[in-house]
N, CA, C, O and CB atoms as a CASP TS submission, in Angstrom:
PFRMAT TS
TARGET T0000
AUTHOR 0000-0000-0000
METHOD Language model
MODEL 1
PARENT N/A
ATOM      1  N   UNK     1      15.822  11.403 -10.248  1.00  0.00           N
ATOM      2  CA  UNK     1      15.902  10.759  -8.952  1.00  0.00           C
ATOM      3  C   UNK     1      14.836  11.357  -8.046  1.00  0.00           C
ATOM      4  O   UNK     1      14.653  12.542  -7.766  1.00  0.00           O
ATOM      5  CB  UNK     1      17.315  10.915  -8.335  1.00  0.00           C
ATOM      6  N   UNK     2      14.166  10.261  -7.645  1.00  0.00           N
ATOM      7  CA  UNK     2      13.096  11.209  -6.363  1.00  0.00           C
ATOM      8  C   UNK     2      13.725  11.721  -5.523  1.00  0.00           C
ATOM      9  O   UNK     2      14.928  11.541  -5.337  1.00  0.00           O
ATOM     10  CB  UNK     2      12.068  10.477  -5.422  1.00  0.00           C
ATOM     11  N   UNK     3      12.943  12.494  -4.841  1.00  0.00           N
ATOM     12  CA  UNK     3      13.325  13.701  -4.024  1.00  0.00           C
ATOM     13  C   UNK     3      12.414  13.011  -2.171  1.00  0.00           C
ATOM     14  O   UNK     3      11.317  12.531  -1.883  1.00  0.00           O
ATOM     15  CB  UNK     3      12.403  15.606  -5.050  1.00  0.00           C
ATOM     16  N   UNK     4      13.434  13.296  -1.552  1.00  0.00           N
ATOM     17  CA  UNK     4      12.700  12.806   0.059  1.00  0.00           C
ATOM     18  C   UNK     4      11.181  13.489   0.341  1.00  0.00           C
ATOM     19  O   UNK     4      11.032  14.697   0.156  1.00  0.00           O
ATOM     20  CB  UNK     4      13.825  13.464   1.548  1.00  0.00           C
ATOM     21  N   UNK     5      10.120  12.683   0.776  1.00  0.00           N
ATOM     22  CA  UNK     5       9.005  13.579   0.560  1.00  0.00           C
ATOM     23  C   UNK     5       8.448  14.065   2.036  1.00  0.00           C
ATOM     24  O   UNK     5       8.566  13.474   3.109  1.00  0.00           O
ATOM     25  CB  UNK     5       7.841  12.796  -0.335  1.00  0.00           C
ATOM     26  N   UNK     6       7.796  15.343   1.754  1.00  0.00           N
ATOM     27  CA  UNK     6       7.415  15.778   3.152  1.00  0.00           C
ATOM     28  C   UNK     6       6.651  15.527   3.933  1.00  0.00           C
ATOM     29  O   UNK     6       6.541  16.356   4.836  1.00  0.00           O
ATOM     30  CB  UNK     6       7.209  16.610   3.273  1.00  0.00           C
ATOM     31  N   UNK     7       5.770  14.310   3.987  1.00  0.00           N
ATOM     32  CA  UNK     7       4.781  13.987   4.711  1.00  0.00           C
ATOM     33  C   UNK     7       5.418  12.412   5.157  1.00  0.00           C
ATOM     34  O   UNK     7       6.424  11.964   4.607  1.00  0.00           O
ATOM     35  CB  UNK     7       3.295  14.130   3.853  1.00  0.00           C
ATOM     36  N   UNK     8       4.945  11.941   5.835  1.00  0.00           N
ATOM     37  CA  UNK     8       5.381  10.707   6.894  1.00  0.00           C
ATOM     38  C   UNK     8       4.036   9.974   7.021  1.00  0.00           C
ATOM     39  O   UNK     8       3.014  10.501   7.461  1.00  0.00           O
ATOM     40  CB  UNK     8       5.994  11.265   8.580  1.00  0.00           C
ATOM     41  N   UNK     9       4.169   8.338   6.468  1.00  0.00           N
ATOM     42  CA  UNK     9       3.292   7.551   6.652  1.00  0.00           C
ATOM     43  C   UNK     9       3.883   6.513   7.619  1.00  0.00           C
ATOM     44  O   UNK     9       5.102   6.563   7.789  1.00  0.00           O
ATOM     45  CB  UNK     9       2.806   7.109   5.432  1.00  0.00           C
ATOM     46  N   UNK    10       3.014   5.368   8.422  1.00  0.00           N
ATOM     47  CA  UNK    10       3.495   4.216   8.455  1.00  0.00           C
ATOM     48  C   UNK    10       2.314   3.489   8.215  1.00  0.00           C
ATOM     49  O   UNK    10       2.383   2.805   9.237  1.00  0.00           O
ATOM     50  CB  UNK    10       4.232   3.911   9.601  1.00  0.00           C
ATOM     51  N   UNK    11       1.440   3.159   7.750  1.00  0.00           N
ATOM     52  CA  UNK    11       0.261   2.323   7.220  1.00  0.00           C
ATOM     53  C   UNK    11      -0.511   3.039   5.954  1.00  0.00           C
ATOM     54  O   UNK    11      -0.701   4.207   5.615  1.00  0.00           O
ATOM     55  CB  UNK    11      -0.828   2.091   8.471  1.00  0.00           C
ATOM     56  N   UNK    12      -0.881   1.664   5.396  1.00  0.00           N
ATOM     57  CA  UNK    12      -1.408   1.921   3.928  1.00  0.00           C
ATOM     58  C   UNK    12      -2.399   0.716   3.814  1.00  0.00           C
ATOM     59  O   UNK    12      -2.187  -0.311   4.460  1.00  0.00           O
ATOM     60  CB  UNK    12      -0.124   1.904   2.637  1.00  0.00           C
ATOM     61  N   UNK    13      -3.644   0.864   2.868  1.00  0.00           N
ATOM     62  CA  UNK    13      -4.856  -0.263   2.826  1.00  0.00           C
ATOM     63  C   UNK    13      -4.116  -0.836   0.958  1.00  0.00           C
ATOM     64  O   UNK    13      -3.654  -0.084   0.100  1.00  0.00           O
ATOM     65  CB  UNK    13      -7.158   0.743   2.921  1.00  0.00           C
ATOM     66  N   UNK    14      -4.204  -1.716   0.920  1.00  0.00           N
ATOM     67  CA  UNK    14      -3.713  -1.770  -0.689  1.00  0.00           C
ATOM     68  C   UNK    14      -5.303  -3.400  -1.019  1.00  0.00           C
ATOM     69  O   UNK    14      -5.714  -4.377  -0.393  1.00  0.00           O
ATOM     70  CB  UNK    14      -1.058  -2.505  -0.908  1.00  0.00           C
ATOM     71  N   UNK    15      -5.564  -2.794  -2.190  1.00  0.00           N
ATOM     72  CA  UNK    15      -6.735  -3.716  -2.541  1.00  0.00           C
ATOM     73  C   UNK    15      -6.272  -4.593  -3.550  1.00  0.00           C
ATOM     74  O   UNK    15      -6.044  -4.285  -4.720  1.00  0.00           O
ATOM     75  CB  UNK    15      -8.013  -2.982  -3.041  1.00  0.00           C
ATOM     76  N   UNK    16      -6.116  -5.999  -2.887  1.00  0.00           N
ATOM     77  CA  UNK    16      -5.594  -7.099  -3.864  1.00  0.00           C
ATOM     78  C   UNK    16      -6.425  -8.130  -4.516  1.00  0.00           C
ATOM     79  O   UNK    16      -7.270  -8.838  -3.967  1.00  0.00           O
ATOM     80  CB  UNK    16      -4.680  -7.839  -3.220  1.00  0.00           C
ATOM     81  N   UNK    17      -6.043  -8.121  -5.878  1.00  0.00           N
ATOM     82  CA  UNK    17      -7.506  -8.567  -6.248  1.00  0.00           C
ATOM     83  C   UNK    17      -6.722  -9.672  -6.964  1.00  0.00           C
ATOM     84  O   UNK    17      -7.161 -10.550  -6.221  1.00  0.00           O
ATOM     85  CB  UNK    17      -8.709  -7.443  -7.217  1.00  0.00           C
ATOM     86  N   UNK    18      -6.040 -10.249  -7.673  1.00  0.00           N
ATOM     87  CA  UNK    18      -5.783 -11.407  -8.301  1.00  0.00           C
ATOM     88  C   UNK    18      -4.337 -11.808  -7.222  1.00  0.00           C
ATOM     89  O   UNK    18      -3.466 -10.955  -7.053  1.00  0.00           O
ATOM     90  CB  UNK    18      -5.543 -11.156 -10.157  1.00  0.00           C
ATOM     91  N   UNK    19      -4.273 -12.742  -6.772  1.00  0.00           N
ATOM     92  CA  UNK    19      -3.702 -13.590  -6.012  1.00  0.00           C
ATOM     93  C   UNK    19      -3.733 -13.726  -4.392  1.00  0.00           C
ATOM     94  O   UNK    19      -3.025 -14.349  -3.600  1.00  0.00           O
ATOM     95  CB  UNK    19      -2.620 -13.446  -6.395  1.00  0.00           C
ATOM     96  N   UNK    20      -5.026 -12.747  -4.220  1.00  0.00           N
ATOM     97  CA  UNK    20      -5.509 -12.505  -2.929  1.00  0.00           C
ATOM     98  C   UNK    20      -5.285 -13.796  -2.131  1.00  0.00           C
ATOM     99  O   UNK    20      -4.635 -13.739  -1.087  1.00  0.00           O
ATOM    100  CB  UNK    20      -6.990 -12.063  -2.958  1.00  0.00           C
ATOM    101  N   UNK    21      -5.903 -15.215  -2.667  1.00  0.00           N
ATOM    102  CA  UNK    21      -6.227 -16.330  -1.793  1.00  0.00           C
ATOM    103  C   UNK    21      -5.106 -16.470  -1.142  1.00  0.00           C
ATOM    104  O   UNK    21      -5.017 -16.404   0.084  1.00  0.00           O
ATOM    105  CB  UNK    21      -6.665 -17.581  -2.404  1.00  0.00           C
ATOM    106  N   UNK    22      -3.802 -16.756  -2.233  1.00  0.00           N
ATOM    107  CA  UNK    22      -2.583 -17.109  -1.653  1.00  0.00           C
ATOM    108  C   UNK    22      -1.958 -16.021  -0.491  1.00  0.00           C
ATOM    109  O   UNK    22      -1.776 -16.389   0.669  1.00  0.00           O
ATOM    110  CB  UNK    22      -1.622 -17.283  -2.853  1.00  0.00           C
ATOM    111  N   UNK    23      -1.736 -15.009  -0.828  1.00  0.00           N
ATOM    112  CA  UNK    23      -1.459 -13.413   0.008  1.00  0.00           C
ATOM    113  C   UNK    23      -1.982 -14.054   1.308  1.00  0.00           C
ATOM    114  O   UNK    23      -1.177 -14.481   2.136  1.00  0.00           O
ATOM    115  CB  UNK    23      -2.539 -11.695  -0.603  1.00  0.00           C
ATOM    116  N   UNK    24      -3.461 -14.139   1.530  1.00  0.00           N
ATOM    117  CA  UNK    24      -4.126 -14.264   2.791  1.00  0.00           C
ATOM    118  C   UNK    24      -3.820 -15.733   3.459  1.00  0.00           C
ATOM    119  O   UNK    24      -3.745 -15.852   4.682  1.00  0.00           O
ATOM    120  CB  UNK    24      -5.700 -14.026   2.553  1.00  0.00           C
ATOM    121  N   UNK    25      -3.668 -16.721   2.662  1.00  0.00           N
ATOM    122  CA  UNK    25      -2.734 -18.128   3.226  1.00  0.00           C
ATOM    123  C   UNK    25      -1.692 -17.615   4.189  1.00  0.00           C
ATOM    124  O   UNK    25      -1.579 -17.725   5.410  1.00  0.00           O
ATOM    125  CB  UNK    25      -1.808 -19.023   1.892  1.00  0.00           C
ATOM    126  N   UNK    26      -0.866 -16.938   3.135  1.00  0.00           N
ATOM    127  CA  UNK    26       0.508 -16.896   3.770  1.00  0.00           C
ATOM    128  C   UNK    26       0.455 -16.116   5.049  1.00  0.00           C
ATOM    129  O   UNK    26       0.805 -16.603   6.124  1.00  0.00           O
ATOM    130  CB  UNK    26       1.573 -16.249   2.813  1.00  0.00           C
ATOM    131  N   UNK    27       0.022 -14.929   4.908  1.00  0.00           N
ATOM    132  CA  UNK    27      -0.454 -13.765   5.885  1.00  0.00           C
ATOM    133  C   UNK    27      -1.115 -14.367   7.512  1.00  0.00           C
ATOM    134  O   UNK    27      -0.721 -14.071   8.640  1.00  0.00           O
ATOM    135  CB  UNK    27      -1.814 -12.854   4.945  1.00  0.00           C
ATOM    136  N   UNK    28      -2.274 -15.326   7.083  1.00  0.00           N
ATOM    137  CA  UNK    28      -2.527 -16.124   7.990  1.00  0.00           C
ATOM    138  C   UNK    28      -1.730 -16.982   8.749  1.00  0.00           C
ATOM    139  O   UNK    28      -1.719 -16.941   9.979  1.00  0.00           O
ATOM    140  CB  UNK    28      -3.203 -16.648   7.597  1.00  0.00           C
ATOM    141  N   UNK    29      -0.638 -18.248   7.663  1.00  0.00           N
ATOM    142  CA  UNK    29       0.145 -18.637   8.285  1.00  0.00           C
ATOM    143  C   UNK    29       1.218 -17.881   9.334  1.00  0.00           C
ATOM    144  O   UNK    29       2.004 -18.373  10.143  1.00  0.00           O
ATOM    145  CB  UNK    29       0.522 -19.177   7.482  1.00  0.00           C
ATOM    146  N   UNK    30       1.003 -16.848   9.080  1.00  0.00           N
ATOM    147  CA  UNK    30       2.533 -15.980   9.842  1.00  0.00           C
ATOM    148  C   UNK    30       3.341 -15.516   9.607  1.00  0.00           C
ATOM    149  O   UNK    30       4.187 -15.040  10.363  1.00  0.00           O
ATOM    150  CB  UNK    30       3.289 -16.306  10.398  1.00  0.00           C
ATOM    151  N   UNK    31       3.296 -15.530   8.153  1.00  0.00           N
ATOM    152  CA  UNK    31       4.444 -15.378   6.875  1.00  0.00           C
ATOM    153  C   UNK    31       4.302 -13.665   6.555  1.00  0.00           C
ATOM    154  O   UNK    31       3.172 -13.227   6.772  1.00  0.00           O
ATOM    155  CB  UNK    31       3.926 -16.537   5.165  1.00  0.00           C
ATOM    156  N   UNK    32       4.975 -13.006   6.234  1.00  0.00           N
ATOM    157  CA  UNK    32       5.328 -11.696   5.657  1.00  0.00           C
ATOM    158  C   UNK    32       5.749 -11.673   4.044  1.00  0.00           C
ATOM    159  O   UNK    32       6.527 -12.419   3.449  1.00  0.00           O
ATOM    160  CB  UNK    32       6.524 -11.155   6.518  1.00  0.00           C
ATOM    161  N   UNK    33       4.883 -10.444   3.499  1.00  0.00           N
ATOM    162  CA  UNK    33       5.400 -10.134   2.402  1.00  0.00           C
ATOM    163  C   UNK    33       6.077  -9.137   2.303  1.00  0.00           C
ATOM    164  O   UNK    33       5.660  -8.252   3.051  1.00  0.00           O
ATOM    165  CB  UNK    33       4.708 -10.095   1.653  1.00  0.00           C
ATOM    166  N   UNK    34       7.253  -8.755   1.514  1.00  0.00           N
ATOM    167  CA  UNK    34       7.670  -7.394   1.422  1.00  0.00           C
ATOM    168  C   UNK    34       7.569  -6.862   0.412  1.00  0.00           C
ATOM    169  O   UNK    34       8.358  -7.196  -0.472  1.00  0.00           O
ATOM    170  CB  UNK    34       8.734  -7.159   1.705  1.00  0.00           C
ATOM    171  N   UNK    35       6.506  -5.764   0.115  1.00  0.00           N
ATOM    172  CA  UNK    35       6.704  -5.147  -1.528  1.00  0.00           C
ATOM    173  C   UNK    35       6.799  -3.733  -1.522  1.00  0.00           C
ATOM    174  O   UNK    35       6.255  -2.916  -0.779  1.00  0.00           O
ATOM    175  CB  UNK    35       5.407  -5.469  -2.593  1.00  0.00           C
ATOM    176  N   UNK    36       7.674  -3.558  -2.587  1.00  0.00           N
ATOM    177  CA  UNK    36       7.507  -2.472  -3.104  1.00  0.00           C
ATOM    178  C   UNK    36       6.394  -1.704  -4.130  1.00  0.00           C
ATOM    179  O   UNK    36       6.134  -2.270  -5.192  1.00  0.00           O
ATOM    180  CB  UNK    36       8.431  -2.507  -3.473  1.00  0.00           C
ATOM    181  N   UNK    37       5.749  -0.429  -3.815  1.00  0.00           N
ATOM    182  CA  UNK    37       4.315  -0.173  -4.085  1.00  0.00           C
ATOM    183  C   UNK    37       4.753   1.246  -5.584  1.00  0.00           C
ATOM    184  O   UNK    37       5.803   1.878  -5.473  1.00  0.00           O
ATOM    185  CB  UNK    37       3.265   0.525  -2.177  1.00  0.00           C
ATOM    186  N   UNK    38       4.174   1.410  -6.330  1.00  0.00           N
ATOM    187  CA  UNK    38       4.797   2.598  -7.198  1.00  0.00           C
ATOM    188  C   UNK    38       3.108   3.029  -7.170  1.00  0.00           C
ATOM    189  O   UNK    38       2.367   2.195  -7.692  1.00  0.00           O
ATOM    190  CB  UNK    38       5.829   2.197  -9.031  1.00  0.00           C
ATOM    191  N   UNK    39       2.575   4.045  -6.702  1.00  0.00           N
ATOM    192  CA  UNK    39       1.201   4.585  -6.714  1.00  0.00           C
ATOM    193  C   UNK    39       1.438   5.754  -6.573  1.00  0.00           C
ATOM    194  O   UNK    39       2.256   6.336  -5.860  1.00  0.00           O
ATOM    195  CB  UNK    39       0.240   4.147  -5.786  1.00  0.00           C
ATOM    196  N   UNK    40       0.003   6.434  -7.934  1.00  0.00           N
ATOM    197  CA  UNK    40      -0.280   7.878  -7.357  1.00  0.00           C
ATOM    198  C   UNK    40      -1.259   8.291  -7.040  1.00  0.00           C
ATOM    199  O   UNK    40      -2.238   7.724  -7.525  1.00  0.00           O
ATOM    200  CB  UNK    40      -0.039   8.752  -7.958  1.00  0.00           C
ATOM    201  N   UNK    41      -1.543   9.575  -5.994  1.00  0.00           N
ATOM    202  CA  UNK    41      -2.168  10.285  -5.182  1.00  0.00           C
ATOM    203  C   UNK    41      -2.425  11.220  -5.916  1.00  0.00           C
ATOM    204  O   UNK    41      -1.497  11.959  -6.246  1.00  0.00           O
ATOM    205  CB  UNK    41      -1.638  10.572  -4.091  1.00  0.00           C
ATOM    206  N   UNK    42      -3.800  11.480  -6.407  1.00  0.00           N
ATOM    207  CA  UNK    42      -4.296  12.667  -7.276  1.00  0.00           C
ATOM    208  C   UNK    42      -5.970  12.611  -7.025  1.00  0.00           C
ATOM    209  O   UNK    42      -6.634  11.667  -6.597  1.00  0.00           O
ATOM    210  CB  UNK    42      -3.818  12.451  -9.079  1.00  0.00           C
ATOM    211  N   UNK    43      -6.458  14.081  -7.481  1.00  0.00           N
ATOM    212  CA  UNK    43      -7.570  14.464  -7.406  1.00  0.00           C
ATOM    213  C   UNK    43      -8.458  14.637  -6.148  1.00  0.00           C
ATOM    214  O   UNK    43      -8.204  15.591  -5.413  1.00  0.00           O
ATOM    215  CB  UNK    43      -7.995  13.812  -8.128  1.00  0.00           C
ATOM    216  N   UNK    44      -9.166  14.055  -5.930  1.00  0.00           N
ATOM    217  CA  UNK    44     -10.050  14.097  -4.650  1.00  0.00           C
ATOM    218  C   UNK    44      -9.680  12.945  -3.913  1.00  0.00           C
ATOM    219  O   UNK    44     -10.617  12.434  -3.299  1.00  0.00           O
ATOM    220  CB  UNK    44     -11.629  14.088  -4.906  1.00  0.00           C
ATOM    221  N   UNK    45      -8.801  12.505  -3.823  1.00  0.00           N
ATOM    222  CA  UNK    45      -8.328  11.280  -2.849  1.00  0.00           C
ATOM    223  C   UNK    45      -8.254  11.185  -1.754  1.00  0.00           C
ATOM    224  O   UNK    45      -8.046  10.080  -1.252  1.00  0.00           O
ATOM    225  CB  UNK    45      -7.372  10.895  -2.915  1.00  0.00           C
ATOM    226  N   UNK    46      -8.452  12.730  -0.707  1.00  0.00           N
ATOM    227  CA  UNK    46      -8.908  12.355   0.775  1.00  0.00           C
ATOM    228  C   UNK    46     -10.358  11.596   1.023  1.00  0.00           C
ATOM    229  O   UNK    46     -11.503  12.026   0.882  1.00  0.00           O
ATOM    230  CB  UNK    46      -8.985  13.738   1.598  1.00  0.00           C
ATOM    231  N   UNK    47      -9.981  10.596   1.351  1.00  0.00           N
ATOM    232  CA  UNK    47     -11.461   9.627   1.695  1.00  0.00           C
ATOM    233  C   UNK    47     -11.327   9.315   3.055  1.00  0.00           C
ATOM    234  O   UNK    47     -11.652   8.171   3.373  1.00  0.00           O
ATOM    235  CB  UNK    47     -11.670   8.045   0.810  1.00  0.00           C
ATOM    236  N   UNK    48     -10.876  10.157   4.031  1.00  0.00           N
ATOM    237  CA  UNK    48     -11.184  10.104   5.556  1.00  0.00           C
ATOM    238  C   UNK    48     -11.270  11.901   5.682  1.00  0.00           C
ATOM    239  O   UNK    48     -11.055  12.831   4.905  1.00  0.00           O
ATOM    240  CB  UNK    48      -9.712   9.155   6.681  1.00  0.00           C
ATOM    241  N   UNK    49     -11.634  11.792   6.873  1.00  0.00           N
ATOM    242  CA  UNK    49     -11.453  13.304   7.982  1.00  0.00           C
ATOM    243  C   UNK    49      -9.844  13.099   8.527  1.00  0.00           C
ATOM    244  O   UNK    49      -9.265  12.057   8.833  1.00  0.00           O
ATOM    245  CB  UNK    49     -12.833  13.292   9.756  1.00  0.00           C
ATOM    246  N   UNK    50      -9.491  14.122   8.526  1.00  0.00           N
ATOM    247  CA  UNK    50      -8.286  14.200   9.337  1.00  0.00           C
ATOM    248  C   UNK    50      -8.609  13.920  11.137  1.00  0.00           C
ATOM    249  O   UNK    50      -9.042  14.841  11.830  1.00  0.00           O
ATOM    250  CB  UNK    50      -7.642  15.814   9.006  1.00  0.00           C
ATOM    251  N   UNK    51      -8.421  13.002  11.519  1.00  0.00           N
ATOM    252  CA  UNK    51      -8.843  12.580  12.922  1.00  0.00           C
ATOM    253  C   UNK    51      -8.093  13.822  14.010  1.00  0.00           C
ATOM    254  O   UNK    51      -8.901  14.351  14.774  1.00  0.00           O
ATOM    255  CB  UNK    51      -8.204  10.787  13.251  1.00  0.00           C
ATOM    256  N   UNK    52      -6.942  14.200  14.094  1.00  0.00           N
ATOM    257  CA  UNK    52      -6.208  14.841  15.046  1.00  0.00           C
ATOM    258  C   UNK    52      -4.444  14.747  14.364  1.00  0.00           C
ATOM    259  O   UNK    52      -3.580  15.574  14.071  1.00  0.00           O
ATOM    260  CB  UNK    52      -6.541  13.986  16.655  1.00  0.00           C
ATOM    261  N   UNK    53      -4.574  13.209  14.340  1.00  0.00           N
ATOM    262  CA  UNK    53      -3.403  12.611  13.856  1.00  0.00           C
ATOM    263  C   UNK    53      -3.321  11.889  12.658  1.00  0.00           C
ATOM    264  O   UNK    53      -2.131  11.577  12.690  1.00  0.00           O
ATOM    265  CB  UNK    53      -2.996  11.867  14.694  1.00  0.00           C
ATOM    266  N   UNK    54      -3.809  11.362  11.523  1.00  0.00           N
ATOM    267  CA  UNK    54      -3.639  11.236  10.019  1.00  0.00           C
ATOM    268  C   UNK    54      -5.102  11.500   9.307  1.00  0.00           C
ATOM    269  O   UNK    54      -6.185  11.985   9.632  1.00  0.00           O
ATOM    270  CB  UNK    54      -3.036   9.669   9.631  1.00  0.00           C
ATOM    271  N   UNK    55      -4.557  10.955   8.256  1.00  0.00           N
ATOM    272  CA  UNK    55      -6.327  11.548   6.912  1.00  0.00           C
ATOM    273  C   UNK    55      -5.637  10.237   6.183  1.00  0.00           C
ATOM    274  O   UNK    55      -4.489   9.796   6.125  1.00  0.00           O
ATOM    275  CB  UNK    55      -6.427  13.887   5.428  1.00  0.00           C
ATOM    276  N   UNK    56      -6.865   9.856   5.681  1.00  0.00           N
ATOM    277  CA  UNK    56      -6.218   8.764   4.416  1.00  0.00           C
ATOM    278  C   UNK    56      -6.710   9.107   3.424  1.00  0.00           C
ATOM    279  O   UNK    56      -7.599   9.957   3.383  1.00  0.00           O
ATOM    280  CB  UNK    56      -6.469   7.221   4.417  1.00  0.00           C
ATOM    281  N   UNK    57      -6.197   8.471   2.341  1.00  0.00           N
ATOM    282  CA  UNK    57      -5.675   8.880   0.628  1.00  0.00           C
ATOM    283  C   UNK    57      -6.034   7.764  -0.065  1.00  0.00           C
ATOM    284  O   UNK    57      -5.422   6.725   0.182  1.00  0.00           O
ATOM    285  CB  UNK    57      -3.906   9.146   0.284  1.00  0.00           C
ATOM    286  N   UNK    58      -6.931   7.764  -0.910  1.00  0.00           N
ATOM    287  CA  UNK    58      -6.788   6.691  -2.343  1.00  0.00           C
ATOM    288  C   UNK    58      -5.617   7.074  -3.135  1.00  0.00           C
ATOM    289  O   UNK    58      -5.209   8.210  -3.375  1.00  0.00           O
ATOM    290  CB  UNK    58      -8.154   6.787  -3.493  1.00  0.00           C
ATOM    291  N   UNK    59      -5.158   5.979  -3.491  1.00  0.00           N
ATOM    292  CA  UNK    59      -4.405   6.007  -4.737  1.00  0.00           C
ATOM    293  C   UNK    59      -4.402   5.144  -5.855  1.00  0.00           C
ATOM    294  O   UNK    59      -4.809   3.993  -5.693  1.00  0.00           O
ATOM    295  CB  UNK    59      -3.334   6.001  -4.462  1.00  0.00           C
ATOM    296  N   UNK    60      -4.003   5.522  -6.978  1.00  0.00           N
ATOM    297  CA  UNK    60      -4.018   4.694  -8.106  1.00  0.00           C
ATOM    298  C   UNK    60      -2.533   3.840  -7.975  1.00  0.00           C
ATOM    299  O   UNK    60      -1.458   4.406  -7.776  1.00  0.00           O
ATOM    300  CB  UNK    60      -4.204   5.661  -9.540  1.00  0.00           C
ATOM    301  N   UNK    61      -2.720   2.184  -8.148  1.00  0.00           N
ATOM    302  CA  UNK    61      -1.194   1.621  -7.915  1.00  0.00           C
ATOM    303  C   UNK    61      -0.951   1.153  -9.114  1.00  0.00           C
ATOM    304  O   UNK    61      -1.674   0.279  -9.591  1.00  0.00           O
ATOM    305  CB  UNK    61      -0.915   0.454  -6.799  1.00  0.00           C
ATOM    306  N   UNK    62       0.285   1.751  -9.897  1.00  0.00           N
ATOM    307  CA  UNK    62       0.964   1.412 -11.330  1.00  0.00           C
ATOM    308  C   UNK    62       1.503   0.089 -11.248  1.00  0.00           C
ATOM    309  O   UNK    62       1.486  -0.688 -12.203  1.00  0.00           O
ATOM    310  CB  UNK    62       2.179   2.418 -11.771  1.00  0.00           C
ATOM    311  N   UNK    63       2.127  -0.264  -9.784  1.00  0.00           N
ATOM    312  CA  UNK    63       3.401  -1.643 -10.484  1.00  0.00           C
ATOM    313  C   UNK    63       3.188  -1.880  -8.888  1.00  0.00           C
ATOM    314  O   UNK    63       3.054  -0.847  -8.232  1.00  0.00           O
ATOM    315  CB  UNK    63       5.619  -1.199 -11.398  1.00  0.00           C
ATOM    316  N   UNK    64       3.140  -3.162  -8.156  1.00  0.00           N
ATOM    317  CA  UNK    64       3.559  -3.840  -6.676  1.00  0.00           C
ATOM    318  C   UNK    64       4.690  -4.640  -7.226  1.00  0.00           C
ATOM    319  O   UNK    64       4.718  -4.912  -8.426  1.00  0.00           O
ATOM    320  CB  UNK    64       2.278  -4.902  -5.790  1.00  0.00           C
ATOM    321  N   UNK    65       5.645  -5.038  -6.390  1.00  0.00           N
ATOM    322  CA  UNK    65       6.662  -5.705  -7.016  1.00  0.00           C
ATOM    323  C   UNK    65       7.265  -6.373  -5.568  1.00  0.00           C
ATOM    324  O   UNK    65       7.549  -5.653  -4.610  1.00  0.00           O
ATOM    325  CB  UNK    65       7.720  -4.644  -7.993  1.00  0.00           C
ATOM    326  N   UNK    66       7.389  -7.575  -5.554  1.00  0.00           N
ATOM    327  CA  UNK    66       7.208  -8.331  -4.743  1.00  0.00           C
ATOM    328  C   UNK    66       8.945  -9.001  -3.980  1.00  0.00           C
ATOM    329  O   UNK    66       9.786  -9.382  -4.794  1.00  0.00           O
ATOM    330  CB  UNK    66       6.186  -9.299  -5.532  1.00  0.00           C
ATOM    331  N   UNK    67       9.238  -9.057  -2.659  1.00  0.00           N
ATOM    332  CA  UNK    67      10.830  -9.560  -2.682  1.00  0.00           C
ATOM    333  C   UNK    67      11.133 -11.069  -2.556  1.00  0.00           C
ATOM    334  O   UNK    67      10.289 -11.682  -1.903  1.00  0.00           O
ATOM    335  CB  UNK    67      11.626  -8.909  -1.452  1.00  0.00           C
ATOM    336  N   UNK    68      12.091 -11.747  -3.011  1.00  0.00           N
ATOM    337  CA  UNK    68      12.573 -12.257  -3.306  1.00  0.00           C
ATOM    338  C   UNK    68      11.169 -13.453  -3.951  1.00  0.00           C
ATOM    339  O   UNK    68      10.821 -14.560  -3.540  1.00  0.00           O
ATOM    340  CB  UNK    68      13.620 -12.323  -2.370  1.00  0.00           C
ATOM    341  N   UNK    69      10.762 -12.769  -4.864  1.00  0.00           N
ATOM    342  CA  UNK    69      10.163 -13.882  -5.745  1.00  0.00           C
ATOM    343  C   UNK    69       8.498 -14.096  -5.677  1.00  0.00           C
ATOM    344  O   UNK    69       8.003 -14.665  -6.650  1.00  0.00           O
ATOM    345  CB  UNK    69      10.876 -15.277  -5.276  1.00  0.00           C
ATOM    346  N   UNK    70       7.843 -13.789  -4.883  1.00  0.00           N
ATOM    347  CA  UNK    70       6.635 -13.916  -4.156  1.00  0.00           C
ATOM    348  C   UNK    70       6.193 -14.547  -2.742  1.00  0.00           C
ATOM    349  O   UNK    70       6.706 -14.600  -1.624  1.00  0.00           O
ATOM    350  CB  UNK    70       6.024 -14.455  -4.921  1.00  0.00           C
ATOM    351  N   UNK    71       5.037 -14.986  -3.305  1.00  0.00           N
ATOM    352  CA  UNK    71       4.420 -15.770  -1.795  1.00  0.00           C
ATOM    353  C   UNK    71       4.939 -16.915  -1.746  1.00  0.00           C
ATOM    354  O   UNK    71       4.684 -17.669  -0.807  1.00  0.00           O
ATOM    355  CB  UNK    71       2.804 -16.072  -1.612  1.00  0.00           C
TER
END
């Protein structure tokens, strides 16, 4: 069972590459997706400066998994 983790996000960049067109339809229309993301954070993955208040992270994403069905 995972364990609660110690750092605190609320934004993430995720790079969508096969069903992008539709994603950005919907997104445009006004519509929301909700997914769940399973990615890991390894190696040299700070790819910002720490500004004051966050740093951002590449990650590798294993599985997106999408709610109730898709777009």
């Amino acid at each position: 069972m995972p364990c609660p983790s110690p750092f605190k996000s609320d934004f993430m960049l995720l790079d969508v590459k096969r069903g992008r067109h539709a994603l950005a339809r919907k997104i445009e229309a006004g519509g929301k997706v909700t997914v769940w993301i399973k990615a890991t954070i390894e190696g040299a993955s700070g790819v910002g400066r720490d500004d004051g208040t966050s740093m951002e992270f590449a990650a590798t994403v294993h599985n997106v998994k999408v709610r109730n069905g898709g777009c």
